[in-house]
C-alpha positions in Angstrom: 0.0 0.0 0.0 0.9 3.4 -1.1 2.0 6.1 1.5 -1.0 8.3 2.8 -1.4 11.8 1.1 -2.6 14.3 2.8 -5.8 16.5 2.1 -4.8 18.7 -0.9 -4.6 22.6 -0.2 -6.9 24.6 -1.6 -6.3 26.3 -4.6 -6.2 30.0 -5.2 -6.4 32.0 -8.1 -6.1 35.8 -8.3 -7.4 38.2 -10.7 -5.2 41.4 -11.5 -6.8 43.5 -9.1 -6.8 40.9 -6.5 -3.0 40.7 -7.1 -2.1 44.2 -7.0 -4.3 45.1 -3.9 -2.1 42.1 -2.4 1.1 43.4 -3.7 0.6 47.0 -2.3 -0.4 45.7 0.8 2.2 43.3 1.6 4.9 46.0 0.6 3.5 49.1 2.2 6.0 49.8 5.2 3.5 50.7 7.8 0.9 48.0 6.8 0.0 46.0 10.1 3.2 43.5 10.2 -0.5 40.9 10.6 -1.7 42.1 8.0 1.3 41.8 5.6 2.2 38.4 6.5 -1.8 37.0 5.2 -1.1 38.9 1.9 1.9 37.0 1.1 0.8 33.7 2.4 -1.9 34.2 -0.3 0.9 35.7 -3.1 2.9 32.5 -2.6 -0.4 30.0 -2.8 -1.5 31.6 -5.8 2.3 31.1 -7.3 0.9 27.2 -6.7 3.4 26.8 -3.9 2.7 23.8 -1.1 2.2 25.4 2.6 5.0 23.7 3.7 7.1 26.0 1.3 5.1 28.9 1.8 5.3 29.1 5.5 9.3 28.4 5.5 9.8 31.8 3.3 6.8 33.6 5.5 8.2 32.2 8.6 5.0 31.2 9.9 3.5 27.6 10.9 2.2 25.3 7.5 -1.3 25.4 9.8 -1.3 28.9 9.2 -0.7 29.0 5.7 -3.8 26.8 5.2 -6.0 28.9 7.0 -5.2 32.0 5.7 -5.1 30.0 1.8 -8.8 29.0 2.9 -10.2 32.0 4.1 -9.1 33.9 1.1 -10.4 30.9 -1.0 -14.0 31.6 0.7 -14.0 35.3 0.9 -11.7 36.7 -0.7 -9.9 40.3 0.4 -12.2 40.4 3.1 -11.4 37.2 4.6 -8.0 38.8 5.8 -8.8 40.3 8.7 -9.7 38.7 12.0 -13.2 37.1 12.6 -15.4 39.8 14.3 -17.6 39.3 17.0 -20.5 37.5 16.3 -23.5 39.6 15.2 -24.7 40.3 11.4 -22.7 39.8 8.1 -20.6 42.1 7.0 -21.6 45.4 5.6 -18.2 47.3 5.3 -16.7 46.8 1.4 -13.3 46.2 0.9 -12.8 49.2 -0.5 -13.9 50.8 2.2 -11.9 48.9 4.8 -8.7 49.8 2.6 -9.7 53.3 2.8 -9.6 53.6 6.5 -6.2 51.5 6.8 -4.4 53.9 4.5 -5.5 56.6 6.5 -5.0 55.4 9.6 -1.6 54.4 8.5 -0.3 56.9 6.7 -2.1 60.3 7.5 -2.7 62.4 10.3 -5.4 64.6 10.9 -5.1 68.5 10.4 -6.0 69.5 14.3 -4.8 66.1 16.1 -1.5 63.9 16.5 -3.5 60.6 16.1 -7.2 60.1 14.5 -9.7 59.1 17.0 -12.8 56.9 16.0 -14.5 60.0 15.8 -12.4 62.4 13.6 -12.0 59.2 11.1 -15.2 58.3 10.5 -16.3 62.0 9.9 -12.9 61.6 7.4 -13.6 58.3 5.5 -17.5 59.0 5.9 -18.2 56.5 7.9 -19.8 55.4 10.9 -17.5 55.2 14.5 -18.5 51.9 15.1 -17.5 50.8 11.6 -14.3 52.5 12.7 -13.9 50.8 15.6 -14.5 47.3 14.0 -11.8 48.1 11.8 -9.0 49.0 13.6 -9.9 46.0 16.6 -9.8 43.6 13.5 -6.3 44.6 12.1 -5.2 45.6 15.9 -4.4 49.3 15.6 -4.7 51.5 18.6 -4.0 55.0 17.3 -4.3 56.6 20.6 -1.4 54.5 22.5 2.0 54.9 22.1 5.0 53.1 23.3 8.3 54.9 24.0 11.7 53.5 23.0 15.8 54.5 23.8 18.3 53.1 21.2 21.5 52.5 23.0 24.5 54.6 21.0 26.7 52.6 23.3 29.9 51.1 21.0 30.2 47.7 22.5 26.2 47.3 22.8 26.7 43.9 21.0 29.6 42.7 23.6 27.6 43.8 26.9 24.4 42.6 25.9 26.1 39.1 25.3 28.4 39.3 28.9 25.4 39.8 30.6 22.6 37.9 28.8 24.7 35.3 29.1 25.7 36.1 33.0 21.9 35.2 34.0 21.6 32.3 31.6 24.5 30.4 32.5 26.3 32.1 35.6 29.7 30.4 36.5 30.2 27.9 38.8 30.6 28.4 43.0 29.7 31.7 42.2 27.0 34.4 42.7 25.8 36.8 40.5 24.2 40.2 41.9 22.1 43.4 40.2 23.6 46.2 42.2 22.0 49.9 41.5 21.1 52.7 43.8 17.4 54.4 43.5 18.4 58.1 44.4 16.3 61.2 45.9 13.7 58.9 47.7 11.4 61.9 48.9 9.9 62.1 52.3 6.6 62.9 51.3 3.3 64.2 53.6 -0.2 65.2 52.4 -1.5 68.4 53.3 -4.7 66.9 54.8 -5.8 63.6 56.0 -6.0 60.8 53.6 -9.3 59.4 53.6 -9.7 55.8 53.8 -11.4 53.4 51.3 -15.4 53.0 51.4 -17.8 51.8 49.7 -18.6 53.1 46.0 -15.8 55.6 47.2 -12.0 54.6 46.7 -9.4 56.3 48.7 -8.6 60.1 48.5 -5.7 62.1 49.3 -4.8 65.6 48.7 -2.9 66.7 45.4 -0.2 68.5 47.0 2.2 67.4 49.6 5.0 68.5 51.9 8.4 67.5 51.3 11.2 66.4 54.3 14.6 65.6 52.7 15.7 62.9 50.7 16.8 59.6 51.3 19.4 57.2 48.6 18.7 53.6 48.5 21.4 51.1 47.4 20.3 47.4 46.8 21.5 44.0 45.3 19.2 41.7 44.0 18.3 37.8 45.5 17.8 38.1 49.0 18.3 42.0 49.2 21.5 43.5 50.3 20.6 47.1 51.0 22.0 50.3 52.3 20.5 53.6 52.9 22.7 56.9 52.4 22.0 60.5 52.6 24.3 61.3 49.9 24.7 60.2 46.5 29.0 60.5 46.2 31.6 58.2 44.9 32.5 57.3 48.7 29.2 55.3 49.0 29.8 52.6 46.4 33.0 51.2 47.8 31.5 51.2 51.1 28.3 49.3 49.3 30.7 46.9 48.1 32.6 46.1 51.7 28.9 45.1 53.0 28.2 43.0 50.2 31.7 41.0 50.3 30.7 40.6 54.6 27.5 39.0 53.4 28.7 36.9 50.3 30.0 33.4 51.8 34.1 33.1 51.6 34.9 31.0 48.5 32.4 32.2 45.7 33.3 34.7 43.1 31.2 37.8 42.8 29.9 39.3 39.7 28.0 42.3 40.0 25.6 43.4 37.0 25.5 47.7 37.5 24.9 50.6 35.0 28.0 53.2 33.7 27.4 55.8 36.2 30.6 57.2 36.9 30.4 56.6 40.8 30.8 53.2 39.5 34.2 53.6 37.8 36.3 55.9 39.7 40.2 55.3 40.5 39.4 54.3 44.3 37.0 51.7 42.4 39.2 50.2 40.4 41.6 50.2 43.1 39.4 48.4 45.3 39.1 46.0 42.7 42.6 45.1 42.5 42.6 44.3 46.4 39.0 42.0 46.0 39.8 40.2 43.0 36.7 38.3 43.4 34.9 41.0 42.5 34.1 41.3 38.3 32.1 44.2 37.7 29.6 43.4 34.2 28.5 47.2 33.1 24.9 47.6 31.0 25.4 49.4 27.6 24.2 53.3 28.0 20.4 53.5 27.9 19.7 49.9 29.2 18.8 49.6 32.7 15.7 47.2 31.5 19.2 44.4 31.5 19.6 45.1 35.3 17.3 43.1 37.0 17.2 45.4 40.4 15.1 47.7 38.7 12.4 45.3 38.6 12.9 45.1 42.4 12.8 48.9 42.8 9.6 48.6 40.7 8.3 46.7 43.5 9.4 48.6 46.3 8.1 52.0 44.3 4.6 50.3 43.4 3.7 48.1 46.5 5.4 50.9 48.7 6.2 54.1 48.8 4.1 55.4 45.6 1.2 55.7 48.2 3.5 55.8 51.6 3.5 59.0 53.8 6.1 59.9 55.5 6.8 63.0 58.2 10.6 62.6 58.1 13.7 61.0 56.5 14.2 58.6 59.4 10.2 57.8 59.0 10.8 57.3 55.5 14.1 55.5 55.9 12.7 53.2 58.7 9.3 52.5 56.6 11.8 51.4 53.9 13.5 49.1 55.8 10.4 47.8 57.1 9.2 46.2 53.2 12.8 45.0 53.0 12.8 42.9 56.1 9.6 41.7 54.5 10.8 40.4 51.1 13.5 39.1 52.6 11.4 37.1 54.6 10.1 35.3 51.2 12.3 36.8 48.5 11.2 36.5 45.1 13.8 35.7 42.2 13.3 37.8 38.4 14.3 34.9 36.0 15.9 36.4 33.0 14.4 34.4 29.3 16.0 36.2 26.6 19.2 35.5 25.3 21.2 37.9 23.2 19.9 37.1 20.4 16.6 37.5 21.2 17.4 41.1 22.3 19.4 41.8 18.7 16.2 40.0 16.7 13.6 43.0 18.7 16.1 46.0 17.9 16.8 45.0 14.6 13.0 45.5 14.1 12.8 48.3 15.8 15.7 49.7 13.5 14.1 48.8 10.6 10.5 50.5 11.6 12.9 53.1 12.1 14.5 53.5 8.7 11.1 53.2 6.9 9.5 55.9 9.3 10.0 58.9 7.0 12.2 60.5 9.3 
């Protein structure tokens, strides 16, 4: 008996204004990246191509390829975007759909920075709900934005790999450590009384506060290592560093992931190093702090802490402080780093590209 052949792939044919629609869609740089992908799944079917080949050059799964191949099959240009909520059948042409992508895409209204569901529809003449369906099915969201820091640092490439590869696979009888300091901790008091939680009422606080001094918080990662300092100076590091090699175990290098501060590379620095050589110091590139995994811990302490603290005084504050530390470290919680380098170069590299094809 023969081998078994699978269920043959449906086949698509194109006419020329099927194909160029495709074609314009696929290339145009600030198509949905979604959206792009389905219009050259459907390309390469038409070209006859199996799914198997399809989805290697699309870099999708063969499953997808079929669906997409079907859909297309069964509805044609509208069958591209994603399955609305249930309710009538379509009313919205595909002309019409196209209309509102291309604006949404690649113009901006005269008295706005971003269209709302309002201002386009009174632009494309249509109705805000029609809008709305629009942009949920092909997943834009005009009115958020995401911000973004490109790292100009020179060796980006060599301290993204040292320390990617310090949390993935740390050395041996060793222990590896996220050292930062969160400076100008503010001792903050309402001007009135906050008012507690009730009821169909949540909790209310004054605008304004007073302010009594400043506090600077240094901390390594794991069980917390911290120590609090009135003064942000190059003298506080070092001293940072003595507490940290009294609470490390004898016998197990330490290497210390921190940012390129300058308090962090100083002659006494580097002169302390030479006398605790087993000490190795792994510095971030410029503009990535998101690689030092005490900032998620900060996070925590700023969120769950002191975003909604009060505090009459720095030793209030400073006492209050230590108060949430005792308390992680009574259950400490590890950040487990995923990415590897590569990862990291895969997501700028698309960033750099969006970049390039911006227009600006």
């Amino acid at each position: 008996m023969g081998a078994r052949r699978g269920r043959p792939a449906v086949r698509v044919v194109l006419d020329d204004e099927e194909r160029e629609t495709l074609e314009r869609w696929a290339r145009r740089p600030k198509s949905s990246q979604a959206l792009a992908m389905r219009c050259r799944v459907v390309l390469g079917a038409a070209e006859g191509r199996s799914n198997k080949d399809v989805a290697a050059e699309v870099g999708c799964h063969p499953a997808t390829v079929s669906k997409w191949r079907k859909r297309f099959a069964e509805r044609r240009l509208g069958g591209l975007s994603d399955d609305p909520r249930p309710g009538p059948p379509r009313k919205i042409t595909d002309e019409v759909i196209e209309d509102v992508l291309v604006r949404t895409l690649e113009t901006l209204p005269a008295d706005a920075t971003h269209w709302s569901t309002r201002s386009m529809a009174k632009a494309a003449g249509v109705s805000q709900t029609a809008v709305s369906q629009i942009w949920r099915a092909f997943g834009l969201k005009p009115h958020l934005i995401e911000e973004y820091k490109v790292s100009p640092d020179p060796q980006f490439v060599e301290k993204v790999r040292d320390v990617a590869g310090l949390y993935l696979n740390p050395p041996e009888a060793a222990v590896v450590l996220c050292v930062d300091d969160k400076t100008a901790i503010q001792a903050l008091d309402r001007t009135a009384p906050v008012l507690p939680l009730m009821p169909g009422s949540p909790q209310r606080r004054s605008h304004d506060y007073r302010r009594h001094g400043t506090t600077d918080l240094f901390a390594a990662s794991g069980k917390a290592v911290t120590a609090m300092t009135a003064r942000h100076r190059s003298e506080e590091f070092p001293k940072f560093l003595n507490q940290i090699d009294r609470e490390v175990p004898d016998g197990l290098e330490v290497h210390i992931v921190l940012d390129n501060v300058s308090t962090h590379k100083t002659p006494a620095i580097k002169q302390w190093l030479v006398r605790n050589p087993r000490f190795h110091l792994h510095f971030t590139s410029t503009y990535s702090s998101w690689m030092n995994l005490v900032e998620r811990w900060f996070c925590e302490l700023t969120t769950k802490w002191l975003k909604r603290g009060t505090h009459r005084s720095v030793a209030e504050l400073q006492e209050s402080i230590r108060h949430w530390i005792d308390t992680w470290n009574d259950n400490p919680r590890p950040f487990v780093w995923h990415k590897t380098a590569d990862d990291i170069f895969d997501t700028k590299a698309s960033y750099m590209q969006q970049i390039t094809h911006s227009g600006h």
